[in-house]
N, C-alpha and C positions, 0 to 999 in steps of 0.2 A: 476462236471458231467454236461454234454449238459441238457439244459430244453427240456421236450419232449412233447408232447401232450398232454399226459394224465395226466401230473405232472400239466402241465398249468390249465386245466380242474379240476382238482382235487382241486386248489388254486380259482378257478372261483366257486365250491363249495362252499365253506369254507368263503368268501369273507362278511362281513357286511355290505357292500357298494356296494354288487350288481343290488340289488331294483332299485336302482336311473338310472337305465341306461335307464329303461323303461320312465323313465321323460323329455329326451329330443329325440327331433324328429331330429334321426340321417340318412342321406340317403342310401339307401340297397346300403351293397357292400363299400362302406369306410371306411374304418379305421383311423381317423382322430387325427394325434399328432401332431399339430396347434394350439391348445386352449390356446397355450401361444401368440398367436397374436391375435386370434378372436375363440373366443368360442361359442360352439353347443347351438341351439337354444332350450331350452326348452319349452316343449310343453305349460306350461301353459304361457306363454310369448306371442306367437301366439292368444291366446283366451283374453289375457290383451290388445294387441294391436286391436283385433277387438269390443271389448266390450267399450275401449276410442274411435272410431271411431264412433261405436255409439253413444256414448253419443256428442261426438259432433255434432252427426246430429240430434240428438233430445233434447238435452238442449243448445246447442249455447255455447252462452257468458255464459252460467248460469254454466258452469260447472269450471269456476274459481273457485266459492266459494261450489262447490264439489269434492274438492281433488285434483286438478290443482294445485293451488298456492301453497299450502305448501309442494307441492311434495319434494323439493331439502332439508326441515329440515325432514320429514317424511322417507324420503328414506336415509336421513343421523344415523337417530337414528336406522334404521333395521341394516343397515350395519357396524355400530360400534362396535359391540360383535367380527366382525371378525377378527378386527382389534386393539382390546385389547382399546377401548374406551369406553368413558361414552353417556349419552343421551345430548345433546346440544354442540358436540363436533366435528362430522361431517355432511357436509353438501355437499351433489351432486350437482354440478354445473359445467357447463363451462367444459374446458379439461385441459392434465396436464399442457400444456404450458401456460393459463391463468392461472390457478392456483400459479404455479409459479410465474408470475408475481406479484398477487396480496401478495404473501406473501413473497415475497424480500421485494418490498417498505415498505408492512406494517412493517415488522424487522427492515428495513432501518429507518424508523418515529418513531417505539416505541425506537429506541435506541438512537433519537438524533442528526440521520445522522453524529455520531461521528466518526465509525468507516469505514473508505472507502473503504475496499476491499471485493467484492464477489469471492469465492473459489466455482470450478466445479472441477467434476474429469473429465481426459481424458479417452478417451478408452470409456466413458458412453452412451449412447441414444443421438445421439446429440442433443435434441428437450430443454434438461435439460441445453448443453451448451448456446445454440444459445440464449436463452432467459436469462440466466444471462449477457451475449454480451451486448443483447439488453437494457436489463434496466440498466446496466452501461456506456453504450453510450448515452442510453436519460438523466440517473440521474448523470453523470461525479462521478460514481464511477471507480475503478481498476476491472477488470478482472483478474483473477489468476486462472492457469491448475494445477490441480493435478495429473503431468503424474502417468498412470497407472502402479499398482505394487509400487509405492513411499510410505513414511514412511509420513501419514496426519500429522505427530507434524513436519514434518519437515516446513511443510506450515501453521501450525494457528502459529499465534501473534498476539499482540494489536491492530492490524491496523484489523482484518477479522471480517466484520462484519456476516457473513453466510457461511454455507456452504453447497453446492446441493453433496444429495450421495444417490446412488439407494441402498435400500435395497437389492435384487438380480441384480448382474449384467446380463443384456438382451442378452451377448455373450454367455459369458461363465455359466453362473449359479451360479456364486460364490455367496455363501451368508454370507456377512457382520456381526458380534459379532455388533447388534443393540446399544446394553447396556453399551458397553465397551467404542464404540467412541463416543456416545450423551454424555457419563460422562468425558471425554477426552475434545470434542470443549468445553463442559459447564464450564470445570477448565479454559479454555482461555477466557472464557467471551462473547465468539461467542454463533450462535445458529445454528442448524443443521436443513435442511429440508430434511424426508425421502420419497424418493420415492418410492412406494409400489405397481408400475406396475406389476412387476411380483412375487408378495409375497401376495398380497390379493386375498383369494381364494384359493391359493397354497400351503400353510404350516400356522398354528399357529403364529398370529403376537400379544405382548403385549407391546402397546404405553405405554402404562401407566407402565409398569414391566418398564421399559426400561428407565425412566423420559424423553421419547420425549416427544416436544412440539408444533412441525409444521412436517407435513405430506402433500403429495398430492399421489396420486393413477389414475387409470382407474376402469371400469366395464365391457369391451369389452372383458380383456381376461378371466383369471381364472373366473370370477363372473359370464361371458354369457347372460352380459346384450345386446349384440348384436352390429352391425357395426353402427360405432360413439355414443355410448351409451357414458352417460355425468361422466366425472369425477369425485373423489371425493376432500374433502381438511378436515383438520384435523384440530383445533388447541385447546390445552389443555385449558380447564374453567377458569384456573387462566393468562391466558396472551390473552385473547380474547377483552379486551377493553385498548387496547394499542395505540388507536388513528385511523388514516384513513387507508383502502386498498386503492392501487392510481387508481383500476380500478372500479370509484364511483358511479355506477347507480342505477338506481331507484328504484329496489327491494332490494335493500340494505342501501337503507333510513329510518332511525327511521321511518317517517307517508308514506310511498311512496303516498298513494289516499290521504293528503293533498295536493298535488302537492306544497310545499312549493317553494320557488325559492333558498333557499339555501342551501347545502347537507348536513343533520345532522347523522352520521352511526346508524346503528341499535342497540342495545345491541346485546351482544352475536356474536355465530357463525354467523346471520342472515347478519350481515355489511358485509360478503363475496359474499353476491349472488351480480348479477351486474345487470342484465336484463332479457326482458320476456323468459322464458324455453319452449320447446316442450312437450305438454301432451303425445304426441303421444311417442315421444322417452323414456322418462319416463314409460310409463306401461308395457312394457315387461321386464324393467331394475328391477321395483315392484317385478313385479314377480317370476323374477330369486333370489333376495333375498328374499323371502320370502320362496323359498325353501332350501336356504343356513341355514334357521333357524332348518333345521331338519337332519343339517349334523355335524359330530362327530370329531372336527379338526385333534384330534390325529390319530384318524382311516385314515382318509384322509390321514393325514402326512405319515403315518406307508406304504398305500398303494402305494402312489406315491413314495416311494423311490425305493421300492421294485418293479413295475413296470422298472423303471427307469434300475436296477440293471438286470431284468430280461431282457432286451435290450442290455446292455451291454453284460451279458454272453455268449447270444448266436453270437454274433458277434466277440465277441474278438479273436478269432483263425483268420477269413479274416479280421479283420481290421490290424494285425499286415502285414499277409501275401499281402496285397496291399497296405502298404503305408500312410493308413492314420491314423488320429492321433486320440485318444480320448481326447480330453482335460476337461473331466467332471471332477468336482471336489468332493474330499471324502464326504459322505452322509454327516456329519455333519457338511460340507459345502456348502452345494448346496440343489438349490432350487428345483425347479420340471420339469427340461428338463437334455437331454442330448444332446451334443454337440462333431461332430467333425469336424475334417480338414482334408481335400486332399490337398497338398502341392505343388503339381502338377498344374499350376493356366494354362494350356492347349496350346493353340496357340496364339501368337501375334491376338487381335483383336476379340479375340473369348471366350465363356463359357469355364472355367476350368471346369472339369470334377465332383468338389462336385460341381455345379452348374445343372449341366445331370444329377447326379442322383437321385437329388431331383426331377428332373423333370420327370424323367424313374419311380419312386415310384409313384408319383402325376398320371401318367397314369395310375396306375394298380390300382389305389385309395388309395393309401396309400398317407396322405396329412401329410408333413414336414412343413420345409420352407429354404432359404436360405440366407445369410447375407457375403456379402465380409471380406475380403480375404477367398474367399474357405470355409467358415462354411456352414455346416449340422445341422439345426439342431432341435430336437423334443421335442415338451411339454406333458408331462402325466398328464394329467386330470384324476382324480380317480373316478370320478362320472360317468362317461359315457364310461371309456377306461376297458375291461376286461383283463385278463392276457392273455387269447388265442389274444386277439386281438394283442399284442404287439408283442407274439411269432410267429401270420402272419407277421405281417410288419416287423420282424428280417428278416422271410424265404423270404422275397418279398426283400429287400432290399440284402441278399447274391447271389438272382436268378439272380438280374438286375446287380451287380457286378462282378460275375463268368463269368457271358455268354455274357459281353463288353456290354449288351443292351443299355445303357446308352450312347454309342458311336454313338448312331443314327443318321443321319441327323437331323431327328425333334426334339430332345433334346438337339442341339444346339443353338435352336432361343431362345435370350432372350423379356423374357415380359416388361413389363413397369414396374408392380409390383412384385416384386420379396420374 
């Protein structure tokens, strides 16, 4: 049966997680299913960012040693509950692509440099490729793809020292049996780093159920720590003194205000920070976690799918009728977006047509995003997103589909950022 109005309304009733919508300052008139790229600003975030301004203008320098410096282990220990870790286990810093780095080499060093092969998957974020490239081309390690859809035992052996795999893939949504393949590389004697861009904040994540040992993350999207908000990195209590990270600076030195001249790493998670942090960018990030501390995973979980599902239903009659594809994958595979494709990639030199009509949506306010070849596609945030709201953006999106709107001149011009 079609979802109808009042069935939606009925379930916006009924909702435990409707409270929180009033939490973030969302703009009249949007309906916004993006928060898988960049997430809604909550309101106490805004009032964090203006209360560190102050204090910078009225304690200076002095506000190092009030709550500055430690921000990256303090904000690491808030956000470790979400992420199925302990207290000195995550630590905010830097973003994913340092992050990365620093915990290739460090795996690289605590193993010996015995084993020379870094393993990516294809098809992934390229950001996760391009930086194993990289530190196998400064450290004369191998590079190795794991085309997508491949069988990973086909590719670990003796020689792999690592392996980069995103928890949710950023296309399609698929989400990865965490438990299965960290016990899989670990029978190989390799180590696995998870990437948890689009899984922290999204759904129920336990490192520790799971016996991972290296993670890296964002806070920009699910979390709504805001644009360039700083990343996190993970690494289990028992493998956190395994020698140097190769990206060795100052806040990551045993005495850093010794100024010693030679780099001695910090105990613990701390040997990951590298250099000075922004306060500024840090307090709305505070913030946003600290309101994650009053959110119910499973409720979340239960929500977001069922949004997700409520997208789909009411689209499935024109999605088949035009052509395009759903390629979302079954709920107890997939994370918290939905995903299709227009197959149709339009005229020589020009926007395919899913390209217009994410951008026909984006004009009526209804905010996607889009990703080549031809992907559509949308994140359900449960804290801020209602069921009506998703059942507009269905009837926004069949309106702009039936009536060609999308075929505009102006839904043609591509932007830079897409």
């Amino acid at each position: 049966m079609t979802p109808t109005l009042d069935s939606v309304r009925e379930l916006d009733r009924r909702d435990p997680l409707a409270a929180f919508k009033s939490r973030f300052a969302l703009p009249e008139g949007v309906i916004y299913l993006d928060g898988n790229s960049l997430g809604a600003q909550p309101v106490a975030a805004r009032e964090a960012l203006d209360a560190t301004r102050d204090q910078w203008r009225d304690e200076l320098i002095k506000g190092w040693n009030q709550g500055w410096f430690d921000a990256p282990e303090r904000l690491g220990d808030l956000l470790a509950p979400l992420i199925g870790a302990g207290r000195g286990e995550v630590i905010v810093s830097d973003n994913i692509t340092l992050n990365l780095f620093k915990l290739l080499g460090y795996i690289t060093e605590s193993q010996g440099r015995t084993r020379p092969v870094i393993l990516s998957e294809g098809g992934n974020f390229p950001t996760d490729g391009y930086i194993a490239q990289g530190l196998c081309r400064f450290a004369g390690f191998e590079h190795r793809v794991l085309p997508e859809g491949a069988e990973l035992a086909d590719y670990l052996d003796e020689r792999v020292a690592a392996v980069v795999l995103s928890q949710v893939h950023y296309r399609t949504g698929r989400l990865r049996d965490m438990a299965a393949i960290t016990a899989q590389v670990h029978e190989q004697g390799a180590e696995v780093i998870w990437d948890l861009a689009h899984s922290a904040g999204a759904l129920p994540v336990d490192l520790h159920g799971c016996g991972a040992r290296y993670a890296v993350g964002c806070t920009y999207k699910y979390l709504n720590g805001g644009p360039g908000a700083p990343a996190f990195l993970y690494v289990h209590q028992d493998h956190q003194d395994g020698g140097w990270q190769p990206l060795s600076g100052w806040h990551g030195h045993a005495a850093p205000f010794a100024f010693d001249g030679d780099y001695a790493p910090a105990p613990g998670i701390t040997r990951f920070r590298t250099g000075t942090h922004s306060a500024l960018i840090y307090a709305p990030l505070e913030a946003s976690l600290r309101l994650w501390q009053d959110v119910d995973m499973t409720a979340l979980r239960e929500k977001s799918l069922a949004l997700g599902e409520l997208f789909r239903d009411c689209l499935a009659d024109l999605l088949e009728a035009e052509g395009i594809e759903d390629i979302t994958p079954p709920q107890a595979e997939r994370g918290s977006q939905v995903a299709f494709i227009h197959r149709d990639n339009g005229a020589p030199n020009a926007p395919g047509p899913g390209y217009a009509i994410v951008q026909a949506l984006i004009a009526r306010g209804v905010i996607g995003d889009y990703r080549e070849p031809g992907l559509m596609r949308f994140g359900f945030t449960p804290l801020y997103l209602s069921y009506e709201d998703v059942w507009q953006a269905a009837r926004h999106f069949r309106e702009v589909v039936e009536s060609g709107e999308y075929r505009e001149a102006r839904f043609q011009v591509r932007s830079e950022v897409t």
